[in-house]
DOKE-432314 format. One line per field, with one value per residue: residue number from 1; residue in one letter; x, y, z of N, C-alpha, C in turn. Coordinates in nm, 2 decimals, decimal comma. Layout:
<nutis>
pos c(NUM; ...) $
code c(A; ...) $
nX c(X; ...) $
nY c(Y; ...) $
nZ c(Z; ...) $
caX c(X; ...) $
caY c(Y; ...) $
caZ c(Z; ...) $
cX c(X; ...) $
cY c(Y; ...) $
cZ c(Z; ...) $
</nutis>
This chain:
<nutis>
pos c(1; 2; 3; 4; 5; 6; 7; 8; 9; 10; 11; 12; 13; 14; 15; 16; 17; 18; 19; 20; 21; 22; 23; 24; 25; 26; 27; 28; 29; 30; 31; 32; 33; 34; 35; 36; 37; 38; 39; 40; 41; 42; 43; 44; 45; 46; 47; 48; 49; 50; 51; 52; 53; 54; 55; 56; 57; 58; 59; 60; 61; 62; 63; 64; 65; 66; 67; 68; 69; 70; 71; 72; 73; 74; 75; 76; 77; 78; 79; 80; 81) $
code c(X; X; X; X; X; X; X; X; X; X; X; X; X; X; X; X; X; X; X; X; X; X; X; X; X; X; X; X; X; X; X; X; X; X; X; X; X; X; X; X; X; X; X; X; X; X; X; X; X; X; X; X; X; X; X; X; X; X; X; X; X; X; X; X; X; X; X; X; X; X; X; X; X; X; X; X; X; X; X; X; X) $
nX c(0,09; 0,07; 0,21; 0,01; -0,25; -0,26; -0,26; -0,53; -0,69; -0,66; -0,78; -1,10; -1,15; -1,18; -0,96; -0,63; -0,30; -0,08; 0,22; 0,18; 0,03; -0,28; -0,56; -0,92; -1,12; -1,43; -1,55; -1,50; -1,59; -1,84; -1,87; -1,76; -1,98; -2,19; -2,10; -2,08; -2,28; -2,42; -2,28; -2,41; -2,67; -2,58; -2,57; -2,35; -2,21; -2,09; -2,04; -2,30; -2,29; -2,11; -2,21; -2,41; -2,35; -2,28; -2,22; -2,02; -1,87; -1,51; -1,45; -1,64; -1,59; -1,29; -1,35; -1,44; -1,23; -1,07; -1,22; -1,23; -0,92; -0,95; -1,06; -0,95; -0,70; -0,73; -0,80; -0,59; -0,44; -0,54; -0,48; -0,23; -0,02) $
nY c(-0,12; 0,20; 0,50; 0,74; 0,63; 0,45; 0,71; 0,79; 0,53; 0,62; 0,86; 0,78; 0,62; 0,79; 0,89; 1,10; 1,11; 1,10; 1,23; 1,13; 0,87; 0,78; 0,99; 1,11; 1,17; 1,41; 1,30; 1,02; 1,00; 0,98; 0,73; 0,53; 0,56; 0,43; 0,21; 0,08; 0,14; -0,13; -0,34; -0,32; -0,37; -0,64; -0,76; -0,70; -0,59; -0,43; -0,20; -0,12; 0,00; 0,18; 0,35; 0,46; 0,66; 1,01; 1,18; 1,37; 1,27; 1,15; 0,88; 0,79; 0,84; 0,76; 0,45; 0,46; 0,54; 0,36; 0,14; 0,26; 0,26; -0,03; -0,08; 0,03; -0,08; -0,39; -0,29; -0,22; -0,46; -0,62; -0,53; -0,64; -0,51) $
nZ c(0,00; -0,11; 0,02; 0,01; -0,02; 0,20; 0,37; 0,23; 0,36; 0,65; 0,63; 0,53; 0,78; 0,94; 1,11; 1,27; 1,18; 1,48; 1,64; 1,88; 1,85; 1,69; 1,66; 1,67; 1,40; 1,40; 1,17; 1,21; 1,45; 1,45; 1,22; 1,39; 1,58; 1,48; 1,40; 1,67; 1,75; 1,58; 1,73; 1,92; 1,86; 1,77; 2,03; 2,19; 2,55; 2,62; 2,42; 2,45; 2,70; 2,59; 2,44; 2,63; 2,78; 2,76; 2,43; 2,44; 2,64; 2,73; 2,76; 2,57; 2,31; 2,36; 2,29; 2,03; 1,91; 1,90; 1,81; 1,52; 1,45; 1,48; 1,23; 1,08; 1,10; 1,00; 0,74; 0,65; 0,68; 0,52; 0,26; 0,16; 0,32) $
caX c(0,00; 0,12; 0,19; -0,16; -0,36; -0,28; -0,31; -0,68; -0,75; -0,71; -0,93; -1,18; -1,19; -1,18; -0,82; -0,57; -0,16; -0,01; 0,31; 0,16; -0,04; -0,38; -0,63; -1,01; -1,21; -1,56; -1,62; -1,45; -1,62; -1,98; -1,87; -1,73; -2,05; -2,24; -2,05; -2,08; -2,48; -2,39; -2,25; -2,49; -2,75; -2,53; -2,55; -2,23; -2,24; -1,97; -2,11; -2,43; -2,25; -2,06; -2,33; -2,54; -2,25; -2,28; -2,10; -1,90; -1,79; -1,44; -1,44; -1,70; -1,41; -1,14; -1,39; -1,48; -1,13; -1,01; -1,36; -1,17; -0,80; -0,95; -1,16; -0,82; -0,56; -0,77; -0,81; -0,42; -0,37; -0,64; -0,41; -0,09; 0,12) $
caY c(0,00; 0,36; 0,62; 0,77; 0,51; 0,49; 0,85; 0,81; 0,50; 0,66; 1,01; 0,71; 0,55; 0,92; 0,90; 1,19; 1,02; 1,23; 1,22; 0,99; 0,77; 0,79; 1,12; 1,07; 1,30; 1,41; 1,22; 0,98; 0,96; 0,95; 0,64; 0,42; 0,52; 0,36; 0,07; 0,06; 0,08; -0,25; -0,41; -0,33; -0,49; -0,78; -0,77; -0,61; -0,54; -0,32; -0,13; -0,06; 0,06; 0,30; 0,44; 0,50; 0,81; 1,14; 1,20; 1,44; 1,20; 1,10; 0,74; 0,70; 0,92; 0,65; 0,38; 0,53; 0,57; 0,21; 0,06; 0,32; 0,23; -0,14; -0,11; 0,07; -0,19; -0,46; -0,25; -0,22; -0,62; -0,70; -0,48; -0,68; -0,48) $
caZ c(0,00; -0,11; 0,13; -0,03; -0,02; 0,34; 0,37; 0,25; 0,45; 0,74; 0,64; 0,55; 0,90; 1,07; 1,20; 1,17; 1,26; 1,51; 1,69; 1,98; 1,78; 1,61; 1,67; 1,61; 1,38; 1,40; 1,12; 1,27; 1,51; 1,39; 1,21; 1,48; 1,67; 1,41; 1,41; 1,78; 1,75; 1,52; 1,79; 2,06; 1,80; 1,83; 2,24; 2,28; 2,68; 2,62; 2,30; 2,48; 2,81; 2,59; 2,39; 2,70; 2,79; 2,65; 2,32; 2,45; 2,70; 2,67; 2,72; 2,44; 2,23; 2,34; 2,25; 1,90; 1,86; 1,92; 1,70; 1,42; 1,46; 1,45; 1,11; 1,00; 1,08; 0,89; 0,59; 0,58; 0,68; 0,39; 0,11; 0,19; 0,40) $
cX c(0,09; 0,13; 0,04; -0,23; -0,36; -0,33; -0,49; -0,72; -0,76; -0,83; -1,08; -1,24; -1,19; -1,11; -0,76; -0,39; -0,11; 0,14; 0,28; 0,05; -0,20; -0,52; -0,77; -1,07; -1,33; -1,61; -1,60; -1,52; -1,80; -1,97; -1,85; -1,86; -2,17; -2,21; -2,10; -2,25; -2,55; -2,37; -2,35; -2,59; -2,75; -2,52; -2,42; -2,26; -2,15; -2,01; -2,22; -2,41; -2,22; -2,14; -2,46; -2,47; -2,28; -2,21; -2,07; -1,77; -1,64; -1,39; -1,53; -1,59; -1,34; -1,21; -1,42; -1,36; -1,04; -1,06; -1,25; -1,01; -0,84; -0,97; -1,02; -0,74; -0,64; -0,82; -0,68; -0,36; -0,44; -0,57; -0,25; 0,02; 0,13) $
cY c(0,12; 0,45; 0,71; 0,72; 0,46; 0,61; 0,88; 0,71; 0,56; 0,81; 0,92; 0,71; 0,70; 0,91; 1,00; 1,09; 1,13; 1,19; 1,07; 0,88; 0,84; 0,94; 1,08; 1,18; 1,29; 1,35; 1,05; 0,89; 0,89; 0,77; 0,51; 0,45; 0,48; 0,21; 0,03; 0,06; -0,06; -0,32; -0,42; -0,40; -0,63; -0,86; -0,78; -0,57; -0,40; -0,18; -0,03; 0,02; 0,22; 0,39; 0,48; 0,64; 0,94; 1,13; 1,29; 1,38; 1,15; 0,96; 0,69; 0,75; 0,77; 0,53; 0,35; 0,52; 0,48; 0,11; 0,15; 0,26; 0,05; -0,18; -0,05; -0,05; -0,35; -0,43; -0,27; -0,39; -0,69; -0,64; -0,58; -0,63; -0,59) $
cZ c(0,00; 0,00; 0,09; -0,01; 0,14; 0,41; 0,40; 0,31; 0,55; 0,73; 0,59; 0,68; 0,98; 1,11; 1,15; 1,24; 1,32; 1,57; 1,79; 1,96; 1,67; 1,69; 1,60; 1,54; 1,40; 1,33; 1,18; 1,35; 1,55; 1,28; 1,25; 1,55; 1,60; 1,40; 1,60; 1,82; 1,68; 1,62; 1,89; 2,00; 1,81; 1,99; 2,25; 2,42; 2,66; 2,50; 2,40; 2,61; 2,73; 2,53; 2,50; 2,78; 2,70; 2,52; 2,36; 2,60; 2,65; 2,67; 2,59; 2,31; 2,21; 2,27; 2,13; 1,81; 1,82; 1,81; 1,54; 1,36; 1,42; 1,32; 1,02; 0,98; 1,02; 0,83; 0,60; 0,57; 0,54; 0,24; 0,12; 0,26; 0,52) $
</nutis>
């Protein structure tokens, strides 16, 4: 995978790369908490804990951010790096 094609996976998944790892964006963030209302469908205990927090909470953040970083690093393991 291209240093581009990386580039845009992560502005896909709502990540920005910073110095100390991965940064979530608003959009970002709106799409791991989609995925995460996917999970609670599934009876996620954990899903449904974190979605019952404010969104401006910051554990649903780190949560959001983790479901992101996840959906990231298997797009990159599914291109062959």
């Amino acid at each position: 995978m291209s240093n581009g094609a990386r580039q845009e996976a992560l502005s896909r998944h709502g990540l920005v790369e910073t110095e100390d790892g991965y940064e979530l964006t608003l959009a970002g963030f709106r799409r791991a908490s989609k995925r995460a209302q996917d999970l609670r469908k599934q009876g996620d205990p954990e899903a449904d804990r974190i979605l019952a927090l404010p969104s401006d909470d910051p554990l649903r953040w780190e949560f959001c951010r983790c479901l992101a970083i996840d959906a990231f690093t298997t797009e990159i393991h599914g291109s062959g790096i």
